[in-house]
N, C-alpha and C positions, 0 to 999 in steps of 0.2 A: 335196164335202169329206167327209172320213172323221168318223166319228160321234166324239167328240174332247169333253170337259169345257172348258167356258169359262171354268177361273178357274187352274189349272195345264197342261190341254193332255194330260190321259192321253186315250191311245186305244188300238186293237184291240193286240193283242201274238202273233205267233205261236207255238208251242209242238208239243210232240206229245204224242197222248192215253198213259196208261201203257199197256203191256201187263204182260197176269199170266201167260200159262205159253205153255209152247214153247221149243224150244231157240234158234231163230234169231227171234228178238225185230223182227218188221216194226214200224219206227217210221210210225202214222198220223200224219199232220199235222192239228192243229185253228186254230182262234183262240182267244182269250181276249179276252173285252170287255168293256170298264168296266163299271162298275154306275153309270151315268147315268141321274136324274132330273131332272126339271124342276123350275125355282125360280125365282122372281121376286128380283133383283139388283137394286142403283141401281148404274145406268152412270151420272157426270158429274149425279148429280140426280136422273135421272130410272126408273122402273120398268123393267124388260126381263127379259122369259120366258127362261131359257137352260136349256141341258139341263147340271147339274154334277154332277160325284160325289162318290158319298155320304163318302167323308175331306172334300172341302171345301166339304160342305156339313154336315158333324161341327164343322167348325174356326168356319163363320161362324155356328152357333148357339152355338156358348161364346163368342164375342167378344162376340155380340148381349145379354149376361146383363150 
């Protein structure tokens, strides 16, 4: 399974890096990938390690105040 936040579901995105000079502009291919860190959630009760990104894990510390 693709490295993916547990509480909305973002994951990798692909894109292409810019280029800055030259006439014929070769588009490189990159990815782009979340800013996932790990956080301890309650599923149903109980504690679980998940890896979430930092928006909702910005959202579940304003709710938690």
């Amino acid at each position: 399974m693709a490295r993916s936040c547990a509480i909305c579901g973002k994951a990798s995105m692909g894109g292409f890096n810019p280029q800055s000079s030259g006439m014929n502009r070769v588009r490189a291919h990159r990815r782009y990938q979340p800013n996932l860190q790990p956080l301890v959630i309650d599923v149903k009760g109980a504690p679980v390690k998940s890896l979430v990104c930092t928006r909702c894990r910005r959202t579940l510390t304003k709710t938690a105040r």
